[in-house]
DRENPA-3360 file (N, C-alpha, C; in nm, 2 decimals, always signed):
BEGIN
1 = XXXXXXXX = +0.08/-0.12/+0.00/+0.00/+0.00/+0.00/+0.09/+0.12/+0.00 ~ +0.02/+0.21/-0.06/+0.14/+0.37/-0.06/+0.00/+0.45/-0.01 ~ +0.10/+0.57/+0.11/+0.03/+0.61/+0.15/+0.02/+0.74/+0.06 ~ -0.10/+0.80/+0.03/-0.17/+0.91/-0.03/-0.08/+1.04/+0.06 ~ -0.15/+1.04/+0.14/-0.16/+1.14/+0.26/-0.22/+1.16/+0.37 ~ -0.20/+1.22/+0.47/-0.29/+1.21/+0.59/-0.36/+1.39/+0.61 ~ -0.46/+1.32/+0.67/-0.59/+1.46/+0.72/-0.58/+1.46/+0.87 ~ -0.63/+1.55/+0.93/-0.70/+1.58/+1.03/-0.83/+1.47/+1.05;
9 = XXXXXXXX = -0.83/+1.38/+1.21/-0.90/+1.32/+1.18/-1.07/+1.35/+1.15 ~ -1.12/+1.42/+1.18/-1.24/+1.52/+1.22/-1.27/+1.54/+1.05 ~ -1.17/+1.52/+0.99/-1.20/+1.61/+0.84/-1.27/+1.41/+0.76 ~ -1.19/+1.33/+0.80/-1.18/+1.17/+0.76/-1.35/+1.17/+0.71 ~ -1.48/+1.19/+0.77/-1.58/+1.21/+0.72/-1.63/+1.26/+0.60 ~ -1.56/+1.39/+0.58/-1.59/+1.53/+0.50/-1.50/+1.42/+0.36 ~ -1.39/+1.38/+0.37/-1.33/+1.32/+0.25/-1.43/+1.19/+0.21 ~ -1.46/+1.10/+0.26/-1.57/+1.00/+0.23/-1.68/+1.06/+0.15;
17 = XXXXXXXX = -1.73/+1.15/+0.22/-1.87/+1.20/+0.11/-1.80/+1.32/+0.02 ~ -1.72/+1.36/+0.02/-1.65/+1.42/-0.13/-1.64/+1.32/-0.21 ~ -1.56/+1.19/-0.18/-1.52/+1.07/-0.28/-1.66/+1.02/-0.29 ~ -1.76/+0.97/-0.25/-1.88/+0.93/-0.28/-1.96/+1.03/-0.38 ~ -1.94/+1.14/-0.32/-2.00/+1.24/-0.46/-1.93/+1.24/-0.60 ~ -1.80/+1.24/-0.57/-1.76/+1.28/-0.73/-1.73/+1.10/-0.79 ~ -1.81/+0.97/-0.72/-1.80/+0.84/-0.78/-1.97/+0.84/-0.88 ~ -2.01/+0.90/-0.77/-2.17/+0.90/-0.79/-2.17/+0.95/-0.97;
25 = XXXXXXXX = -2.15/+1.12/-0.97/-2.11/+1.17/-1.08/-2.04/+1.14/-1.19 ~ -1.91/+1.03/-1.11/-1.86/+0.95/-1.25/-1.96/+0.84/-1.32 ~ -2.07/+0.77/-1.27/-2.15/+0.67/-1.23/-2.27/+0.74/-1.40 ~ -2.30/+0.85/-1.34/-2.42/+0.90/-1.40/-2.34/+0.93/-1.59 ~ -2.16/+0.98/-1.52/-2.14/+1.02/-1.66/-2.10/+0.86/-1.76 ~ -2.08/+0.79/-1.65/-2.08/+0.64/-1.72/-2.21/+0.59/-1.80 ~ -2.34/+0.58/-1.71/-2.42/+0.56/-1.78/-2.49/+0.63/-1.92 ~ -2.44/+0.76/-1.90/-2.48/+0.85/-2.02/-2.41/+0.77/-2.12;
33 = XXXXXXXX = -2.26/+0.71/-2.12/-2.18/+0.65/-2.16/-2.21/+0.53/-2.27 ~ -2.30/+0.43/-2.21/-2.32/+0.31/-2.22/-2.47/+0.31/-2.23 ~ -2.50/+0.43/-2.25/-2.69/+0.42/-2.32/-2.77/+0.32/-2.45 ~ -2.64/+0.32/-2.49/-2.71/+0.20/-2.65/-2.75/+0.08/-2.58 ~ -2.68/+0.07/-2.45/-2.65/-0.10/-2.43/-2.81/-0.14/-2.38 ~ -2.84/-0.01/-2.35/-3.00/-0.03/-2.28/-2.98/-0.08/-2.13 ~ -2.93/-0.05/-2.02/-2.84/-0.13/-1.94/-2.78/+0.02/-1.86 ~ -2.83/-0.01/-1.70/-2.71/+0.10/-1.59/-2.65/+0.01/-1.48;
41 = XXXXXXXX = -2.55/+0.10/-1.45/-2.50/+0.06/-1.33/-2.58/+0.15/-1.21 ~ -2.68/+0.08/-1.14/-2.69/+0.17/-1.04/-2.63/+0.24/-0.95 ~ -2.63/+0.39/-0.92/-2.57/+0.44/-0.87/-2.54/+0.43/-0.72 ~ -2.67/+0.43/-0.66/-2.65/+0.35/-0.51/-2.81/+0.25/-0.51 ~ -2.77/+0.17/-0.41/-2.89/+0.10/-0.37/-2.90/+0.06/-0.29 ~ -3.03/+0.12/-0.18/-3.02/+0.04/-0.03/-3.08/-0.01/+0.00 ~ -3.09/-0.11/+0.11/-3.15/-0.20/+0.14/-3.15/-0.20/+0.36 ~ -3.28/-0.18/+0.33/-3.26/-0.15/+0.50/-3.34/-0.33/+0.52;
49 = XXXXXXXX = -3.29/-0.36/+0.66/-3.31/-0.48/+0.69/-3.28/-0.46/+0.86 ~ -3.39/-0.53/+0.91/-3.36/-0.56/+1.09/-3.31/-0.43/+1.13 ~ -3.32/-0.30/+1.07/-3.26/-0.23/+1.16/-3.13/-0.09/+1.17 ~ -3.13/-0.19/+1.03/-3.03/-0.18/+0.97/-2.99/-0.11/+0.85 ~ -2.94/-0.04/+0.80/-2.91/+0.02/+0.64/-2.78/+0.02/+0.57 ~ -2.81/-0.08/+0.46/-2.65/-0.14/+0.37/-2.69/-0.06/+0.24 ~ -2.59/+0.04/+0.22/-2.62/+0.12/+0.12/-2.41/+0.08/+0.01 ~ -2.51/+0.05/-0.09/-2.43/+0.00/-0.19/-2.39/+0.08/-0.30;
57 = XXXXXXXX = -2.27/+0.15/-0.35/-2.23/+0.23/-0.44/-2.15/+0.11/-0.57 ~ -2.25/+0.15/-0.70/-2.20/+0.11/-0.82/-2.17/-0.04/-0.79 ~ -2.24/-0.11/-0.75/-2.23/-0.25/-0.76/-2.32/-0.31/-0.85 ~ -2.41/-0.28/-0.85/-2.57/-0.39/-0.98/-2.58/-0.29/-1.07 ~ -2.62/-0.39/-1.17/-2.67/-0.36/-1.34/-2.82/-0.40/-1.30 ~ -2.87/-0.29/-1.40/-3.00/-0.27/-1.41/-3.03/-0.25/-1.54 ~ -3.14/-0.34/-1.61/-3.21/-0.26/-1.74/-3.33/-0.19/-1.68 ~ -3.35/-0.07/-1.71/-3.48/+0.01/-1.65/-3.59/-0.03/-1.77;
65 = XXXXXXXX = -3.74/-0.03/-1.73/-3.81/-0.05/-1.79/-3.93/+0.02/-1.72 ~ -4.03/+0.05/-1.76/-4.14/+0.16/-1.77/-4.28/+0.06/-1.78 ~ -4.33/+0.03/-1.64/-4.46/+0.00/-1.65/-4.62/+0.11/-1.60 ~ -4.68/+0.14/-1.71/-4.74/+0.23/-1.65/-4.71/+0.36/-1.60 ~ -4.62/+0.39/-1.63/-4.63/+0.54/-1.62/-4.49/+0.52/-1.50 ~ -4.45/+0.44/-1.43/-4.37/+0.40/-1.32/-4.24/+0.35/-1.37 ~ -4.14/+0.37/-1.29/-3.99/+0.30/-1.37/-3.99/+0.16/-1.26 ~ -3.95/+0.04/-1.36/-3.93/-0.05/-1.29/-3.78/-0.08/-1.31;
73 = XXXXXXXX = -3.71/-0.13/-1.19/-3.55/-0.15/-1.26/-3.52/-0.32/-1.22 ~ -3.51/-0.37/-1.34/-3.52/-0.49/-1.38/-3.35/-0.52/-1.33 ~ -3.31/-0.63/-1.22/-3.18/-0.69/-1.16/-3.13/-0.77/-1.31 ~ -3.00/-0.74/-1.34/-2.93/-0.81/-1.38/-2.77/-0.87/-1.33 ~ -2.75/-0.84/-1.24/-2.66/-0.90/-1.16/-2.54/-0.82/-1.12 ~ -2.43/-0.85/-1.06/-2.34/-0.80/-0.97/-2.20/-0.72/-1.07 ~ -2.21/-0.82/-1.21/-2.13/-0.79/-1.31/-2.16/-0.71/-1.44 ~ -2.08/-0.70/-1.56/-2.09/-0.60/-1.70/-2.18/-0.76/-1.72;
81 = XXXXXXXX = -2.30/-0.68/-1.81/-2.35/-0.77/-1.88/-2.32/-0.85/-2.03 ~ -2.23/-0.68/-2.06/-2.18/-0.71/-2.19/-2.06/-0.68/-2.20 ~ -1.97/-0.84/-2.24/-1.81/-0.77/-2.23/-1.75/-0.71/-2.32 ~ -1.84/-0.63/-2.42/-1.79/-0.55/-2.54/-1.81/-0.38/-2.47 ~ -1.86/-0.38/-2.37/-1.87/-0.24/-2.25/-1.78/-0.21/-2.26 ~ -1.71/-0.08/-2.23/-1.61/+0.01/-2.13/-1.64/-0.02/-1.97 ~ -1.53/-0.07/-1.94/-1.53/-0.08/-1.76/-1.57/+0.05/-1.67 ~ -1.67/+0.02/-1.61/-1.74/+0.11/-1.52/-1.60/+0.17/-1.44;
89 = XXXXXXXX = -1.64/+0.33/-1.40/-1.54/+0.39/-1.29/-1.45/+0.29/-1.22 ~ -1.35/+0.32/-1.12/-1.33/+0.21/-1.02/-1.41/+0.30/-0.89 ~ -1.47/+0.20/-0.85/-1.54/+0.25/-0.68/-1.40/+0.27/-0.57 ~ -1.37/+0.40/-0.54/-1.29/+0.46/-0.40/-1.31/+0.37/-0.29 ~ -1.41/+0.33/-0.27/-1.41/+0.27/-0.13/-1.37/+0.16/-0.18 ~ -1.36/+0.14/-0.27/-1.33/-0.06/-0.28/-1.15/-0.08/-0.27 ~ -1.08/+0.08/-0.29/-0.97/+0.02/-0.28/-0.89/+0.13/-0.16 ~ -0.94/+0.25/-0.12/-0.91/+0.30/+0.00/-0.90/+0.24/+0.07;
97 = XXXXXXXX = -0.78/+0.27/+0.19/-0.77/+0.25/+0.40/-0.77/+0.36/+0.42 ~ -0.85/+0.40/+0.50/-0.86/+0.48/+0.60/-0.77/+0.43/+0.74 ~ -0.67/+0.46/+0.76/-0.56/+0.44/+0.90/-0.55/+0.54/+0.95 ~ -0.61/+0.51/+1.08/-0.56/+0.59/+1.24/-0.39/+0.63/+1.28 ~ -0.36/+0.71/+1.17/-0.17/+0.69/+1.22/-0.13/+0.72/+1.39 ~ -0.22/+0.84/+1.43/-0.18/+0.92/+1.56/-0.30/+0.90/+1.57 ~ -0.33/+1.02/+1.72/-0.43/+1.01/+1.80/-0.52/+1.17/+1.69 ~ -0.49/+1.21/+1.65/-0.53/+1.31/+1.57/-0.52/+1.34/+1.41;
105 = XXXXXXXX = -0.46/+1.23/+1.37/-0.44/+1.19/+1.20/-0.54/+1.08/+1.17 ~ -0.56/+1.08/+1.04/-0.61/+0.99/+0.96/-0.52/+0.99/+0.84 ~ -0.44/+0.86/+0.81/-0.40/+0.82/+0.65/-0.50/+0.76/+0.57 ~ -0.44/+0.84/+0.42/-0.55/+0.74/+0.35/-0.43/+0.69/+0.22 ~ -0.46/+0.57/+0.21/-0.37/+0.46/+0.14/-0.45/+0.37/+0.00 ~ -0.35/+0.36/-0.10/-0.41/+0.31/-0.19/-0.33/+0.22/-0.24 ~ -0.34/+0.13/-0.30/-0.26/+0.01/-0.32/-0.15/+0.04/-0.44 ~ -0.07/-0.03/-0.43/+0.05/+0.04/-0.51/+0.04/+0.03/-0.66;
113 = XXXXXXXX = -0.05/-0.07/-0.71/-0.07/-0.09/-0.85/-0.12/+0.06/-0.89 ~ -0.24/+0.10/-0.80/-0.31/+0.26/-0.86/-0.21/+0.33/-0.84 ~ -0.09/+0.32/-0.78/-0.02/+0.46/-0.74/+0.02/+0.56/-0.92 ~ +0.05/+0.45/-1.00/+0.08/+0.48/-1.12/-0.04/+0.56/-1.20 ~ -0.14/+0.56/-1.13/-0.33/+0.62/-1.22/-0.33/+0.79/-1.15 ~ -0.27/+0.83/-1.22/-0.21/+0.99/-1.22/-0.38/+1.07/-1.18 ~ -0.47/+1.03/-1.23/-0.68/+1.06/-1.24/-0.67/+1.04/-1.07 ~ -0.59/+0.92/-0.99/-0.70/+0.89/-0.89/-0.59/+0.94/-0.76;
121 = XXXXXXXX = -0.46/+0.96/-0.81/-0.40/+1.04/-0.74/-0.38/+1.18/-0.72 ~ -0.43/+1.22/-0.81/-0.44/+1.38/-0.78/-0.58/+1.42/-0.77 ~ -0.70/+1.38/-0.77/-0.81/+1.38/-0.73/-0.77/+1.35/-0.55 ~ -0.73/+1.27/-0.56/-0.70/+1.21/-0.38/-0.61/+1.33/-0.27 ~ -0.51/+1.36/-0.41/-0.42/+1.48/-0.31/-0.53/+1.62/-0.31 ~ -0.55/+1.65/-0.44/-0.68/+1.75/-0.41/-0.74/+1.74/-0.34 ~ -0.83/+1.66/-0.30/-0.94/+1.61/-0.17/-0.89/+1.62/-0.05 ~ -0.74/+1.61/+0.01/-0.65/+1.61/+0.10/-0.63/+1.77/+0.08;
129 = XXXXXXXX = -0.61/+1.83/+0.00/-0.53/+1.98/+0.03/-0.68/+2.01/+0.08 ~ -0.81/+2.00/-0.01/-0.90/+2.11/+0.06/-0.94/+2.03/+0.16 ~ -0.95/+1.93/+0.20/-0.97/+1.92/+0.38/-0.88/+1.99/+0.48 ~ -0.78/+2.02/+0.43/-0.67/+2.02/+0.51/-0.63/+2.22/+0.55 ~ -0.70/+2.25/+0.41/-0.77/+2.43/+0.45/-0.90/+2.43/+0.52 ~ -0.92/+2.36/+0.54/-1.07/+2.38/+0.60/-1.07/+2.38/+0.77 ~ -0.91/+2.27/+0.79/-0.88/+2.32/+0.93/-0.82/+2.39/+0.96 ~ -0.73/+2.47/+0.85/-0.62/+2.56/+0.90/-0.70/+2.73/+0.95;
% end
C-alpha cells in the first residue's frame, strides 16, 4: 500500500462523502456513456433490513423499464453484462484504507498498482489539500 496522505481526523468524514459524490457523478457520466446497451449501473442501492441500512455504491446492473407510467428496474446482476462495455469507474471505497496513524491523524492509502493512475492520485491529493484548509 502507498500512503496518499494524511488529514486531520475530524476532516476523515468530509473526504468519504467528497469521494462518494464525485463516484456517484462519474457513475451518471458512465451511464450516459453506455446508453445503446440499454443497461445501468446503479448508482447506489439500499437495502434497510432488521434495523439496519446497507447502502451500496455502483455494484448492480440494471435494465430500467417503464410499466405504467412508473420506472421499474429490472436486476441483472453484480457484473458488465456485456463484455464488449467500457469498464465502469473504479469504486474509491473498494480500494481505500482509511488508518488511524496518531491520536489526531487519519492516513489514507491506496494500493501500489493505482499509485501509477495519475486521475486517482491527484483527485485524492486534491481532496487532501481542501480538507486540510478547512482546518487551518
Amino acid at each position: 500500500m502507498m500512503i496518499v496522505g494524511c488529514i486531520p481526523r475530524e476532516c476523515a468524514d468530509s473526504f468519504i462523502e467528497k469521494l462518494v459524490s464525485r463516484y456517484r457523478s462519474k457513475i451518471y457520466e458512465y451511464n450516459t456513456l453506455i446508453k445503446s446497451y440499454g443497461v445501468k449501473l446503479k448508482p447506489v442501492h439500499i437495502v434497510v433490513s432488521k434495523n439496519r441500512k446497507y447502502v451500496y455504491l455502483g455494484r448492480y446492473w440494471y435494465r430500467v423499464a417503464y410499466q405504467k407510467g412508473k420506472i421499474k428496474w429490472i436486476y441483472l446482476g453484480r457484473f458488465k453484462p456485456y463484455k464488449d462495455m467500457p469498464d465502469p469507474p473504479i469504486n474509491p471505497l473498494d480500494i481505500i484504507v482509511l488508518r488511524e496513524e496518531c491520536s489526531d491523524m487519519t492516513c489514507i492509502e491506496i494500493p501500489d498498482y493505482l499509485s501509477k493512475s495519475s486521475e486517482i492520485l491527484f483527485y485524492m491529493l486534491t481532496l487532501i489539500a481542501e480538507l486540510s484548509k478547512m482546518v487551518d
